[in-house]
C-alpha positions as a Python dict, from the first residue, in 0.01 Angstrom:
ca = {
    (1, 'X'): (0, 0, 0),
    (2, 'X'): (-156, 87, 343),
    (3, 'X'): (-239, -156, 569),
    (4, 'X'): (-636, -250, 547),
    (5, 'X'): (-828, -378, 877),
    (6, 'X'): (-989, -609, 649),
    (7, 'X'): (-1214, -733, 934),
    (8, 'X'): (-1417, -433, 880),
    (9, 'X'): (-1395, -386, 496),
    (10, 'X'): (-1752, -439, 362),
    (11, 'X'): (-1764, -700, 106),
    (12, 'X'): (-1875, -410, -122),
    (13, 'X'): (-1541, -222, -101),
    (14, 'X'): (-1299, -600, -106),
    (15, 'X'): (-1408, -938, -217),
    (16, 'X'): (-1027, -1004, -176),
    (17, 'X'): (-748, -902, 30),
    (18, 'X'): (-418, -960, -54),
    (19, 'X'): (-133, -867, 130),
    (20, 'X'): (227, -932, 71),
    (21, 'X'): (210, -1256, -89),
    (22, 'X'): (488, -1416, -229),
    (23, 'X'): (506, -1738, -448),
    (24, 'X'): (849, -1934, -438),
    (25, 'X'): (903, -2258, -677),
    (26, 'X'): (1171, -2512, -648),
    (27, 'X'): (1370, -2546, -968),
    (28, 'X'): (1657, -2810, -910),
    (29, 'X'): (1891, -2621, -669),
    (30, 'X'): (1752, -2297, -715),
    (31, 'X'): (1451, -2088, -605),
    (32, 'X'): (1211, -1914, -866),
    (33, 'X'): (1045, -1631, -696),
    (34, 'X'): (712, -1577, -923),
    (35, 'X'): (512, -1346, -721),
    (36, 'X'): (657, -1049, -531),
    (37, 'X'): (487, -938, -229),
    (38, 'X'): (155, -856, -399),
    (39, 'X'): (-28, -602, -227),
    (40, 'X'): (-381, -611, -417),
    (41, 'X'): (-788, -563, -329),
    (42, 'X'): (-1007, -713, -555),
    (43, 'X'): (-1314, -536, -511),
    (44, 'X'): (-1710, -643, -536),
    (45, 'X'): (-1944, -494, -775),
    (46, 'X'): (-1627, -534, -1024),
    (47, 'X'): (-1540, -682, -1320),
    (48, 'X'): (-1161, -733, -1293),
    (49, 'X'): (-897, -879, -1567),
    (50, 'X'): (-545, -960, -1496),
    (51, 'X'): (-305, -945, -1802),
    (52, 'X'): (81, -970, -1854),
    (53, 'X'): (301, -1194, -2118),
    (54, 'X'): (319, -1535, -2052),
    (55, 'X'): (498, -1652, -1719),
    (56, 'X'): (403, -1338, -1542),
    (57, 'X'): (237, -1493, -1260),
    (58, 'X'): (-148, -1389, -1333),
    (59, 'X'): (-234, -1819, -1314),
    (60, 'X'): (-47, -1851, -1014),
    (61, 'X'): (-230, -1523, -879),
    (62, 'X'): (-542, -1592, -872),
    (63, 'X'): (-506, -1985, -787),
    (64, 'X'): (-334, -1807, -460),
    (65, 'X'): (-623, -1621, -435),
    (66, 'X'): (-906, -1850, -444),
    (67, 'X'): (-735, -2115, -172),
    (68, 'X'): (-591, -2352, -480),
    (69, 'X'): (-241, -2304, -441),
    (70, 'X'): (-31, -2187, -152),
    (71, 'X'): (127, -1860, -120),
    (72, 'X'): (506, -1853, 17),
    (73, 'X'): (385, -1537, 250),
    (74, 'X'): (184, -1308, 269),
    (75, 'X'): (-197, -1423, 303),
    (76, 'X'): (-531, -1369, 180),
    (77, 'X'): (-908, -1274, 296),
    (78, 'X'): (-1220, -1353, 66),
    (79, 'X'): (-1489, -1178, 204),
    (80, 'X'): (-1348, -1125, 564),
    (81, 'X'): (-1216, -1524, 549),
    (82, 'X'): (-833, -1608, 614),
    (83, 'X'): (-859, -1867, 386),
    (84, 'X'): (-539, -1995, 431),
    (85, 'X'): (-585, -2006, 820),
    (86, 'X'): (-893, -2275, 758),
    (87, 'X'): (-833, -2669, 809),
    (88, 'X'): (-856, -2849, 470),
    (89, 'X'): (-1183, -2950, 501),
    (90, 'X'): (-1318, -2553, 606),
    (91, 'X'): (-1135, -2441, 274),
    (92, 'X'): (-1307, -2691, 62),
    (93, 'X'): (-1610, -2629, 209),
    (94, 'X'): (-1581, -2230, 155),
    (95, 'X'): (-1505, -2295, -222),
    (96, 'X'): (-1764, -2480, -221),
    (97, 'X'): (-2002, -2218, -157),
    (98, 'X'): (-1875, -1863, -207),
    (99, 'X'): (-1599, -1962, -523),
    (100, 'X'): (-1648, -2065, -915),
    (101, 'X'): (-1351, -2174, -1126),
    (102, 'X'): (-1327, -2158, -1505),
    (103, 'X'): (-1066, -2333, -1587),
    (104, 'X'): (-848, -2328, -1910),
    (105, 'X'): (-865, -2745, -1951),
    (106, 'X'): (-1201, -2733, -1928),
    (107, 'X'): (-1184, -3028, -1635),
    (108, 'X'): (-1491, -3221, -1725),
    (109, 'X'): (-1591, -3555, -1639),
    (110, 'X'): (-1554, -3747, -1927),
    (111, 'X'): (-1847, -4044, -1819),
    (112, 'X'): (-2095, -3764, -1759),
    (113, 'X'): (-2320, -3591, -1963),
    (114, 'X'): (-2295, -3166, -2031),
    (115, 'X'): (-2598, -3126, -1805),
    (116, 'X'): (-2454, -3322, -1534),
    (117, 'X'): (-2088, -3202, -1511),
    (118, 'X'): (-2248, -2851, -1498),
    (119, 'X'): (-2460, -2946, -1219),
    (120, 'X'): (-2173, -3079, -976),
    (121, 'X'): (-2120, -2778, -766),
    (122, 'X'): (-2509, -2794, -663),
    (123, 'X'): (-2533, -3179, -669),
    (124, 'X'): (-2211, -3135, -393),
    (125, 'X'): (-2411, -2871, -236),
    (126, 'X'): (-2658, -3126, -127),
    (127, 'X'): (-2946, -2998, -401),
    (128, 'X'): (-3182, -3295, -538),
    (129, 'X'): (-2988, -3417, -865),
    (130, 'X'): (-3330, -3389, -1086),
    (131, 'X'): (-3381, -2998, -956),
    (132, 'X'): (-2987, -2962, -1019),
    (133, 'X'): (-2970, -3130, -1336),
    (134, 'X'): (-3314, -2895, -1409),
    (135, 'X'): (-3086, -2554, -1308),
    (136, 'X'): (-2795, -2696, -1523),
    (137, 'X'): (-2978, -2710, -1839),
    (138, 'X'): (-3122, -2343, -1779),
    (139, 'X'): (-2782, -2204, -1765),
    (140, 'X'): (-2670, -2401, -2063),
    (141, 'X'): (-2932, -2264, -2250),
    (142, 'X'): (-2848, -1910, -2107),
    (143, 'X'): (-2524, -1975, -2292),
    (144, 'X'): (-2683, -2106, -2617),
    (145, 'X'): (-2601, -2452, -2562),
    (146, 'X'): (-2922, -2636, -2400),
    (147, 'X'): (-2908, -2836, -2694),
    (148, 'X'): (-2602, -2991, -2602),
    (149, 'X'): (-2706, -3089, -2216),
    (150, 'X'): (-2711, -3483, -2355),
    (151, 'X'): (-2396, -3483, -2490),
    (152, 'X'): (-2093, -3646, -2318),
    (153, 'X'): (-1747, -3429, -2301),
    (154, 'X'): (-1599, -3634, -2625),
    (155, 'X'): (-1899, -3516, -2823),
    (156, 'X'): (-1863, -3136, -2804),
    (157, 'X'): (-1667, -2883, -2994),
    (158, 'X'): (-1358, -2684, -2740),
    (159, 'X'): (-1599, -2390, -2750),
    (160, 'X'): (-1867, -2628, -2641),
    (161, 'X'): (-1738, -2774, -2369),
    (162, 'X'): (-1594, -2430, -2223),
    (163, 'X'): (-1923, -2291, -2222),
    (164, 'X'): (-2009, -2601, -1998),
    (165, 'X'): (-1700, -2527, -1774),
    (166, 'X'): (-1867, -2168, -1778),
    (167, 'X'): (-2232, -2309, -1697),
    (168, 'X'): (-2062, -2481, -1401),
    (169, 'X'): (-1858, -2206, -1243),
    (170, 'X'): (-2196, -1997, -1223),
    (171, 'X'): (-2464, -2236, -1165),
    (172, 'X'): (-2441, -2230, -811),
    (173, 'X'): (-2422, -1846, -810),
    (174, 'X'): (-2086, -1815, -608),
    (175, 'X'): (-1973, -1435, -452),
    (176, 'X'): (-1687, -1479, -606),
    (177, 'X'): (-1619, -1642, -972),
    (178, 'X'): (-1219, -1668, -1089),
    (179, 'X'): (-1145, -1793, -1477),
    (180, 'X'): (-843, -1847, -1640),
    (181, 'X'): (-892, -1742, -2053),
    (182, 'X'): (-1241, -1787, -2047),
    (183, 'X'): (-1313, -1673, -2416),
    (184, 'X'): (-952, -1861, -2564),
    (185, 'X'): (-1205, -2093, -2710),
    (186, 'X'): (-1454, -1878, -2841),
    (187, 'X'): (-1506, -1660, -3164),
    (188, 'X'): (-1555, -1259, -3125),
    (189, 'X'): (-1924, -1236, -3110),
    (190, 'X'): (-1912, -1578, -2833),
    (191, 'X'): (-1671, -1461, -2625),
    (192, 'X'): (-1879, -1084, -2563),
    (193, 'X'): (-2172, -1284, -2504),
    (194, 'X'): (-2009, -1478, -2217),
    (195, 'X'): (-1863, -1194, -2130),
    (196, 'X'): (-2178, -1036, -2110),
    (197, 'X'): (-2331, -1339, -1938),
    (198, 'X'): (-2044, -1311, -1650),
    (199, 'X'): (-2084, -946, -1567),
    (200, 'X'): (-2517, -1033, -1517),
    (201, 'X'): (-2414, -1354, -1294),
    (202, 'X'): (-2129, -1289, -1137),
    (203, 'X'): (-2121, -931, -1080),
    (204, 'X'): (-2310, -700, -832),
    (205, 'X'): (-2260, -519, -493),
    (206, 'X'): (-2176, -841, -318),
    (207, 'X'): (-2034, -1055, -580),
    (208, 'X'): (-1722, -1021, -823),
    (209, 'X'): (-1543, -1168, -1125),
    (210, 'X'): (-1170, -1160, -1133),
    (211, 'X'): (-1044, -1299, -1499),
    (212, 'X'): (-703, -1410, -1649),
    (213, 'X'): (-721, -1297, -2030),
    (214, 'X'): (-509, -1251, -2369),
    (215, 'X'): (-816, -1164, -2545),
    (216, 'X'): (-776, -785, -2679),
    (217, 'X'): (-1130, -818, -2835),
    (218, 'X'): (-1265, -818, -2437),
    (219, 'X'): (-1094, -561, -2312),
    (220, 'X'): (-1294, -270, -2322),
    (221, 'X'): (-1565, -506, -2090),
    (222, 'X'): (-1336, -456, -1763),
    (223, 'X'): (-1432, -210, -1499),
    (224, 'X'): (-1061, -264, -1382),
    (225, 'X'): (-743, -351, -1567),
    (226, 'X'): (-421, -535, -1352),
    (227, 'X'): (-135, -583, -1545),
    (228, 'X'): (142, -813, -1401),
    (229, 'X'): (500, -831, -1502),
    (230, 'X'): (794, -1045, -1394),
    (231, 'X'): (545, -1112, -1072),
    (232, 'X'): (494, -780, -1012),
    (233, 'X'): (166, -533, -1013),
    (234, 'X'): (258, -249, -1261),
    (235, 'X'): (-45, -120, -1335),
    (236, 'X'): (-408, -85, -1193),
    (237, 'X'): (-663, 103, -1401),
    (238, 'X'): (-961, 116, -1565),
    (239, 'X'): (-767, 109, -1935),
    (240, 'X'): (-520, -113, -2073),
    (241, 'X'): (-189, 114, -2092),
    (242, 'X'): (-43, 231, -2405),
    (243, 'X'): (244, -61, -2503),
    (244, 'X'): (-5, -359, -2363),
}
């Protein structure tokens, strides 16, 4: 791929840059090479999936991507930012504001209630906990669960607690919002309504939504396809391929 003076990419052409990273593991006496030189733009304004079998790389993709884990080589710009060139502090800081995660566990606090652990990116922001706790029920309810903002972690269903996960990674409205299976937990008609829900939050000329997915029944919701095999880029489209 041609080189890309990402300094003067608008955010509404890149919300990522990635350029020849690599992703080396330690496995005993040998090294596992999981990503190959990915050369990749993740663009705003787009709802993106990455998809490939099971060991691919797509986890360890976008956790390079959003300044979780380090890349071997190669680097990566959000939004203009060499993320990996900030101190430790600057990088939390810059997730902070511009990044929401949807994790696969879920990561709740267990001692807090569903209203509160999806109010802990604004609380961190600095926001009043009573006006965050306030914007934390209104995106539960967005995703059908404001009835739940009481209830502590141990007293919701999987699907229940994902769709506070969810409510947390977009509460804060981030530019950029990165999940990992975000509909594994969720029936057919719940997983196209978060679906949904992402695209009206998290997408728009500034702002994009880059997911890891199995889920066949979401696939025809992507603007943009990736596949990934053996840590490798083989296709980028707007359709899964034939085979996938």
């Amino acid at each position: 791929m041609a080189e890309i003076d990402t300094q003067t990419t608008t955010t509404a052409q890149a919300a990522i840059c990635s350029r020849g990273v690599t992703r080396d593991f330690k496995a005993g006496q040998q090294t596992i090479t999981v990503l190959h030189g990915i050369d990749v733009d993740i663009r705003a304004g787009e709802l993106t999936y990455v998809v490939g079998e099971s060991g691919s790389g797509k986890t360890t993709l976008i956790s390079i991507m959003c300044g979780i884990l380090w890349p071997t080589e190669g680097e990566v710009k959000v939004f203009g930012t060499d993320i990996y060139d900030l101190s430790d502090t600057e990088l939390v800081e810059f997730r902070l504001n511009n990044i929401g995660f949807i994790f696969q566990q879920y990561n709740l606090i267990p001692s807090i209630d569903a209203a509160n652990n999806a109010a802990v990116p604004l609380i961190a922001q600095g926001m009043d906990r009573l006006e965050a706790r306030e914007k934390a029920v209104a995106m539960l309810e967005k995703l059908n669960i404001g009835d739940q903002a009481d209830k502590l972690p141990s007293q919701l269903s999987g699907g229940q607690q994902q769709r506070v996960a969810i409510a947390r990674a977009l509460v804060h409205e981030p530019r950029l919002v990165v999940c990992d299976e975000p509909t594994a937990a969720l029936d057919a008609a719940s997983g196209r309504k978060v679906m949904d829900l992402l695209r009206e939050v998290a997408v728009a000329e500034d702002r994009a939504c880059i997911i890891v997915t199995h889920d066949n029944r979401v696939f025809d919701l992507a603007d943009r396809i990736l596949v990934l095999e053996d840590g490798r880029i083989t296709h980028d489209g707007s359709e899964m391929p034939e085979g996938h």
